[in-house]
N, C-alpha and C positions, 0 to 999 in steps of 0.2 A: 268836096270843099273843106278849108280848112282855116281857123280861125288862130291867129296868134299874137297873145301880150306876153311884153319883154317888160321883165324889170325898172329899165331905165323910163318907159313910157306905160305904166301900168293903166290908163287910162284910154290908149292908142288902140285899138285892133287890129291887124295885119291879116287883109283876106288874101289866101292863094288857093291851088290847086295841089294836090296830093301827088306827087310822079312817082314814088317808089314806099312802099310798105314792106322790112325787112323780115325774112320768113319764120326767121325763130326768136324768139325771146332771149335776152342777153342780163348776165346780172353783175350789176355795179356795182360795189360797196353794201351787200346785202340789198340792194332795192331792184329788180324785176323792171328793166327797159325793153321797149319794140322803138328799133329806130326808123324814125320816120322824115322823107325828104321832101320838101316840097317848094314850089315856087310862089313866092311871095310880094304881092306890091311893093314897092318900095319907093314909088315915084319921089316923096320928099325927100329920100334922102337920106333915113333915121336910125335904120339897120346897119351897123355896123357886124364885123364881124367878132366872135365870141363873146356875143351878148346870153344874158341868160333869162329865161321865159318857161312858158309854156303852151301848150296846141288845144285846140278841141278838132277832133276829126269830125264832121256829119258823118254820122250813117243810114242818116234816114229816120224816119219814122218809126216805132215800135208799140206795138200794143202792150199793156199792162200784162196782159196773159201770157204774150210772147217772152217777155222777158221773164216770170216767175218761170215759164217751165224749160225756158235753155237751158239751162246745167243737167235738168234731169232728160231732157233728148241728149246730150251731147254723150251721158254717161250711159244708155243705153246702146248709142251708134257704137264707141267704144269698147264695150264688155260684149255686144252680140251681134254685130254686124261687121266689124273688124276680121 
């Protein structure tokens, strides 16, 4: 699931579904983008095209542990399992 406010309706939510999560990280103007597609409610109407926002993807739930020690699994999988 995916949650998105635009600018123009900053108080609006826009729930859809995720269809595509691009595989490498792209960079802008110095700033680190992953571009992400997805389908969005729009029954009112309100979304226009080239509005500008931003998303929260779900991922689910995560424990407070899980998150402290990902960097340090990812950098092990990396340096010795690679």
């Amino acid at each position: 699931p995916v949650v998105v406010k635009v600018e123009s309706y900053p108080r609006h939510p826009f729930n859809g579904k995720v269809d595509f999560i691009a595989p490498a990280v792209e960079v802008r103007d110095k700033i680190k983008v992953v571009r992400v597609v997805a389908t969005l409610d729009n029954q009112e109407g309100l979304l226009r095209r080239d509005m500008t926002g931003y998303g929260e993807v779900e991922c689910g739930n995560k424990s407070l542990l899980d998150l402290a020690t990902r960097r340090i699994l990812r950098w092990v999988r990396v340096r010795f399992l690679i």
